[in-house]
GUTI-969456 format. One record per residue (C-alpha): x, z, y; residue in one letter; residue number from 0. Coordinates in steps of 0.001 Angstrom, whole numbers, padded with zeros to 6 digits. Example, Ala and Ser with C-alpha at 12.3 -4.5 7.8 and 13.67 -1.06 7.14 Angstrom:
BEGIN
c1 = 012300 | c3 = 007800 | c2 = -004500 | base = a | torro = 0
c1 = 013670 | c3 = 007140 | c2 = -001060 | base = s | torro = 1
REM end
This chain:
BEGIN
c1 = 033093 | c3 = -107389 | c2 = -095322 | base = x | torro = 0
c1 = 033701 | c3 = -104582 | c2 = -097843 | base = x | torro = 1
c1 = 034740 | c3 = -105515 | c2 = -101406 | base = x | torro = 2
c1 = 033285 | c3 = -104336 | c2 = -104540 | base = x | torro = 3
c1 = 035568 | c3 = -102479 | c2 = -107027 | base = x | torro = 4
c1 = 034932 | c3 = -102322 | c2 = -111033 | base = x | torro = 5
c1 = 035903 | c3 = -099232 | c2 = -112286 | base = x | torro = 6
c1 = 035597 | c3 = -097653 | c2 = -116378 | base = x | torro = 7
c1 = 036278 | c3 = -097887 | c2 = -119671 | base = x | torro = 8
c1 = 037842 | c3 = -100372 | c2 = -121354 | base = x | torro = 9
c1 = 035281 | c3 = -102568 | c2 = -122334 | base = x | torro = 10
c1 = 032413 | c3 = -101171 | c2 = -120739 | base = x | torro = 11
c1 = 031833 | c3 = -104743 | c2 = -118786 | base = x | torro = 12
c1 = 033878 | c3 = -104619 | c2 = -115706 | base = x | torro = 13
c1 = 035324 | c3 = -108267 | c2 = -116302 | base = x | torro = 14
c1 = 031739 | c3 = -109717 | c2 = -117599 | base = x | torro = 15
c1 = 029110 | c3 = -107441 | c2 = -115009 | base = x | torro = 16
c1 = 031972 | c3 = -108833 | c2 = -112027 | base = x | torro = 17
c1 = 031571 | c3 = -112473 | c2 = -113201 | base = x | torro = 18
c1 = 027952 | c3 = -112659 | c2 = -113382 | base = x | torro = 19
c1 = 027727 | c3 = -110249 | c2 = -109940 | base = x | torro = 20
c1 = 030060 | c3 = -112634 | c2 = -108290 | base = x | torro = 21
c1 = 027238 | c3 = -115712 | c2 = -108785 | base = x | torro = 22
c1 = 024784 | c3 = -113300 | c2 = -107477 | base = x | torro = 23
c1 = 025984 | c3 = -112636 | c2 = -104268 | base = x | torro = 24
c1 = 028455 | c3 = -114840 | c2 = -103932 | base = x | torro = 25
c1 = 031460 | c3 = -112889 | c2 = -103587 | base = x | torro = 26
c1 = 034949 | c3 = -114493 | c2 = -106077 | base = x | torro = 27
c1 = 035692 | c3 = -112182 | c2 = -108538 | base = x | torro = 28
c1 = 038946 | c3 = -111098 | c2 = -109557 | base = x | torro = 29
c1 = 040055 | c3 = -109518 | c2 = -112530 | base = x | torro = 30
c1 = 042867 | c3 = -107303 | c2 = -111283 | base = x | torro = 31
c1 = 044521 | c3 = -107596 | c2 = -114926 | base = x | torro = 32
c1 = 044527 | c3 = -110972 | c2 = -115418 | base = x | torro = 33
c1 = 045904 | c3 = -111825 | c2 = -112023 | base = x | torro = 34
c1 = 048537 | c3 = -109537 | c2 = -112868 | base = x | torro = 35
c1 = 049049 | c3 = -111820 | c2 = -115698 | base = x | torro = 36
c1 = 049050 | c3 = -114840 | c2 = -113904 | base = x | torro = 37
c1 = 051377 | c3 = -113336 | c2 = -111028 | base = x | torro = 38
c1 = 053840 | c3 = -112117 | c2 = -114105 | base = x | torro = 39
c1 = 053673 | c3 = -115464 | c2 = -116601 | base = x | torro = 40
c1 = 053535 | c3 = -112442 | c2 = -118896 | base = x | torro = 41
c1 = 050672 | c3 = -110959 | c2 = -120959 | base = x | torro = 42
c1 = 049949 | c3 = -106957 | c2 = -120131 | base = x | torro = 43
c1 = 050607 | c3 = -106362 | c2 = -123645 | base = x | torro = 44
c1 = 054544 | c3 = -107693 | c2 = -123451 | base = x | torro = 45
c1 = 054611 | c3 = -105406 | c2 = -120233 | base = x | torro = 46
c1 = 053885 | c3 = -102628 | c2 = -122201 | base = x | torro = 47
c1 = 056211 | c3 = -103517 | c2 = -124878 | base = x | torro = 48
c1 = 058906 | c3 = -104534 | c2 = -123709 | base = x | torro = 49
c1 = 059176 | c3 = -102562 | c2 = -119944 | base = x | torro = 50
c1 = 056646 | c3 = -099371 | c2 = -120191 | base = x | torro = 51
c1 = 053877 | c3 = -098308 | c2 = -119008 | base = x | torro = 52
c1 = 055348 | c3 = -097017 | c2 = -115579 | base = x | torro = 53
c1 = 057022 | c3 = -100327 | c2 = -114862 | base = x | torro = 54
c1 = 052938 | c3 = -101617 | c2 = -115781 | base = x | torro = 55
c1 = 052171 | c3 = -099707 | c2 = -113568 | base = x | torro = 56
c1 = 053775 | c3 = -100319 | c2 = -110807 | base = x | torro = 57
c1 = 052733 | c3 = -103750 | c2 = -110923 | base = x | torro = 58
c1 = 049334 | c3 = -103044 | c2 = -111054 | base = x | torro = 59
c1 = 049643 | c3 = -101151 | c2 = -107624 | base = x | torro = 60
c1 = 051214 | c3 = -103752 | c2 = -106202 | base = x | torro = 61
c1 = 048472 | c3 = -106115 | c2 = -107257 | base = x | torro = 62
c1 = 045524 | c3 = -104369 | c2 = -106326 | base = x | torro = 63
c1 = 047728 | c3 = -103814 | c2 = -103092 | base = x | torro = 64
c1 = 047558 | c3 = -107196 | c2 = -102940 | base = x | torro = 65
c1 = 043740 | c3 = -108203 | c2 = -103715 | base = x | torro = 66
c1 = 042512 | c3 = -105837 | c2 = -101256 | base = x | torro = 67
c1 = 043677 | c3 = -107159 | c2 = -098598 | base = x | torro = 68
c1 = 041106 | c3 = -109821 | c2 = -099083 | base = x | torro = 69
c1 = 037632 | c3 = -109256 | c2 = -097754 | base = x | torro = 70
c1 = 034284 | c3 = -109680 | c2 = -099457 | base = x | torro = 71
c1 = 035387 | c3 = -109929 | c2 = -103099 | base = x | torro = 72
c1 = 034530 | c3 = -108334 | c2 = -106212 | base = x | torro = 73
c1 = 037661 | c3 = -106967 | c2 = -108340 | base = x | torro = 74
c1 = 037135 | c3 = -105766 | c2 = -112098 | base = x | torro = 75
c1 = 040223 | c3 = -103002 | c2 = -112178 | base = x | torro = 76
c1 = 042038 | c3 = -101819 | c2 = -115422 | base = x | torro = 77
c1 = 040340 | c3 = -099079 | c2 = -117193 | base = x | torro = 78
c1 = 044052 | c3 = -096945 | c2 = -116912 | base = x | torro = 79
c1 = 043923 | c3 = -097711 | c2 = -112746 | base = x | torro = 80
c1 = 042421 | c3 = -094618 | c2 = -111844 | base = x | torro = 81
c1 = 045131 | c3 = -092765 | c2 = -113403 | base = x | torro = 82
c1 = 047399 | c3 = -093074 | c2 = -110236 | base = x | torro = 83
c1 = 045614 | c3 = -091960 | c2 = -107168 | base = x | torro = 84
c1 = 047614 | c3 = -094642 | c2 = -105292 | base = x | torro = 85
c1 = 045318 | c3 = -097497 | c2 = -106380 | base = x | torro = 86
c1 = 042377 | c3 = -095614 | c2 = -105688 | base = x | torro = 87
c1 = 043390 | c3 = -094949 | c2 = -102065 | base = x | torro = 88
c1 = 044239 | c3 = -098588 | c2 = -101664 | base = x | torro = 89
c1 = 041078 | c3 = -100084 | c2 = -103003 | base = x | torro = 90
c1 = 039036 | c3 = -097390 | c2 = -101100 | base = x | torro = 91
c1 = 040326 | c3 = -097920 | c2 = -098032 | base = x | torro = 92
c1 = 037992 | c3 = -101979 | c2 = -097964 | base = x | torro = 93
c1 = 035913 | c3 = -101149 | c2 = -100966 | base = x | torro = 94
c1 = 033172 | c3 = -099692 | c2 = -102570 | base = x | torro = 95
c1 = 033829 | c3 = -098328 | c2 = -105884 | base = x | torro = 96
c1 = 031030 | c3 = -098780 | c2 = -108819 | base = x | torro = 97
c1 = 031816 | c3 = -096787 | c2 = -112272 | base = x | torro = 98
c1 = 029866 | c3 = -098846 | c2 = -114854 | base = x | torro = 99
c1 = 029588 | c3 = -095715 | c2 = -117761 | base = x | torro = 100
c1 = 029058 | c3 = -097244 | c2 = -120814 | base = x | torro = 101
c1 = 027948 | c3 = -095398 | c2 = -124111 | base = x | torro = 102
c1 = 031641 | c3 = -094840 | c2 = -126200 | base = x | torro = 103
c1 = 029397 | c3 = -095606 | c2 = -129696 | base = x | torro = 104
c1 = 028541 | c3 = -099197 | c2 = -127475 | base = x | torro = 105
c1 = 032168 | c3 = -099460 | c2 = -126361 | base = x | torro = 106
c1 = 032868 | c3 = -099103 | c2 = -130216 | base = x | torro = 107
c1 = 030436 | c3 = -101170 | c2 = -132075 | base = x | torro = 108
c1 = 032266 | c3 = -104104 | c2 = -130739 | base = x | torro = 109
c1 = 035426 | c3 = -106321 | c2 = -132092 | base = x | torro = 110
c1 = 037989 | c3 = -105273 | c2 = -130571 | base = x | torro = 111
c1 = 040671 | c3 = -107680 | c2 = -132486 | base = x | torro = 112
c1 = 042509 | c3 = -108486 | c2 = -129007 | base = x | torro = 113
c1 = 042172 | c3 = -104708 | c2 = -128275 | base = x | torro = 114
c1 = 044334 | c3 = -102661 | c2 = -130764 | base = x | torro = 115
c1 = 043724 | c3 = -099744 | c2 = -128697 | base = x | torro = 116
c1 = 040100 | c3 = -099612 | c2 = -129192 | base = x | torro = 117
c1 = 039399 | c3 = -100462 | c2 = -132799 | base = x | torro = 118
c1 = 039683 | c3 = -096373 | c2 = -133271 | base = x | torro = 119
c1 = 036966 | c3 = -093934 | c2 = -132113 | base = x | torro = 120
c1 = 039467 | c3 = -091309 | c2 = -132047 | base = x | torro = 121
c1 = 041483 | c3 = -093411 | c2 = -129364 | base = x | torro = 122
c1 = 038991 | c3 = -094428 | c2 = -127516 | base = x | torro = 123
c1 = 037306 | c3 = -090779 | c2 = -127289 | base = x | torro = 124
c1 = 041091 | c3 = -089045 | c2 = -126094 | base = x | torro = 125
c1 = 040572 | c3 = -091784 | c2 = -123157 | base = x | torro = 126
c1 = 037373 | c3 = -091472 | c2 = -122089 | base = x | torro = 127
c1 = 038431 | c3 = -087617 | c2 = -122006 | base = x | torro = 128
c1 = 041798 | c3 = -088383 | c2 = -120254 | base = x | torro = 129
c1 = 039607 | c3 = -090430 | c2 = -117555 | base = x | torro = 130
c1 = 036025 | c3 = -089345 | c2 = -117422 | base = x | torro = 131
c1 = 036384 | c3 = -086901 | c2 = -114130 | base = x | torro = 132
c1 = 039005 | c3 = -089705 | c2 = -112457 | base = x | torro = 133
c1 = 036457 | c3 = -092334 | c2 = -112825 | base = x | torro = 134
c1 = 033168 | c3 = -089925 | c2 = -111510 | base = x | torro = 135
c1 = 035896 | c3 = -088679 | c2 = -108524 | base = x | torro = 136
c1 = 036821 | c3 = -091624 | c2 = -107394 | base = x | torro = 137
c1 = 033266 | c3 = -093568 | c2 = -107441 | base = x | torro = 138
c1 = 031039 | c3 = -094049 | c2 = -104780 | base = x | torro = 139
c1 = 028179 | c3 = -095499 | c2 = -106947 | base = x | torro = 140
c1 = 027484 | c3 = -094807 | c2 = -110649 | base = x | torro = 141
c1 = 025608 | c3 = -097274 | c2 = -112984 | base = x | torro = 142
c1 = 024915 | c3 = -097317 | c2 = -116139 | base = x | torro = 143
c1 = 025749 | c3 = -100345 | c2 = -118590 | base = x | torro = 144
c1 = 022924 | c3 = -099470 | c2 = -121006 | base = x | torro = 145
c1 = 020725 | c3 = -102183 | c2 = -121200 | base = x | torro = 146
c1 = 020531 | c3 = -106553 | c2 = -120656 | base = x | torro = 147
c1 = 022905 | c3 = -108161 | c2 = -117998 | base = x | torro = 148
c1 = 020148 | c3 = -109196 | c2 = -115491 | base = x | torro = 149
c1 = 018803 | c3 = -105309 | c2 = -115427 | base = x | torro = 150
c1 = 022799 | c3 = -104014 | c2 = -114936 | base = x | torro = 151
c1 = 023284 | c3 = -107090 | c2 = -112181 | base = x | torro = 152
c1 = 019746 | c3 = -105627 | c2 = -110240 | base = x | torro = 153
c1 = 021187 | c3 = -101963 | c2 = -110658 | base = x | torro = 154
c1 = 024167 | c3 = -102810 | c2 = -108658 | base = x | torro = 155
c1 = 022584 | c3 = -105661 | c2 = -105847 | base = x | torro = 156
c1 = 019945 | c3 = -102466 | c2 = -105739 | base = x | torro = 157
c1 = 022798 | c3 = -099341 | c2 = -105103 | base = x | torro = 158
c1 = 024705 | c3 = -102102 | c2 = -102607 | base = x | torro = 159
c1 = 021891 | c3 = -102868 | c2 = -100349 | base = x | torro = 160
c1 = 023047 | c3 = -101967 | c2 = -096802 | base = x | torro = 161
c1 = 026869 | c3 = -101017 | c2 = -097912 | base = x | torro = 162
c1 = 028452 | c3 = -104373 | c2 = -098048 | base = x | torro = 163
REM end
């Protein structure tokens, strides 16, 4: 059974839309970035600080590397994954990638306290630029995260019939 990747934004409900997908079809969900976590014993943000991006990187490969091998799951990916092709040929190869596109003025209206990145417009605009075209090439279904939970849920169970 294929699995169900998460792809977009930060914040544009990959974590929440996998949770409450997961009870609808019964597939477990896995956030890819707090598995990392719990793989580590280290927060994503000490990563960063203290090793770089590229070594955060690297461990994110090897941890979607990791979850795919598992069948029939739903995993909510990083908003920076699709940044190196190698995780998007690894999840591809047992999954079916869904870009939830969410509104940048929604993504923003939010509190983003635990999110230092995305408390500025001007941030988050320079990455949905830097990622918009990765995030369109590498899905295989688009949806829009533009209205209630229960709608967003029924877009995707809609777009998967006869693919999983």
């Amino acid at each position: 059974m294929k699995n169900i990747i998460l792809i977009g934004m930060p914040a544009c409900g990959k974590s929440t839309i996998g949770s409450l997908l997961s009870n609808e079809i019964n597939f477990e969900f896995y956030d890819a970035d707090k598995y990392l976590e719990e793989c580590e014993n280290r927060e994503i943000s000490d990563i960063f600080s203290e090793d770089g991006e590229d070594y955060f990187r690297e461990l994110e490969t090897k941890y979607l590397e990791e979850l795919s091998k598992k069948d029939g799951i739903i995993i909510s990916t990083g908003g920076g994954a699709v940044k190196k092709e190698k995780n998007m040929e690894i999840v591809k190869k047992n999954g079916i990638v869904i870009f939830l596109n969410r509104k940048l003025e929604n993504i923003a209206k939010e509190n983003h306290e635990a999110r230092p990145l995305l408390k500025n417009l001007n941030n988050l605009k320079k990455l949905y630029d830097e990622r918009i075209k990765l995030y369109h090439k590498y899905s295989d279904i688009v949806v829009e995260n533009d209205d209630n939970m229960e709608v967003i849920i029924n877009r995707i169970v809609m777009a998967l019939k006869g693919k999983i």
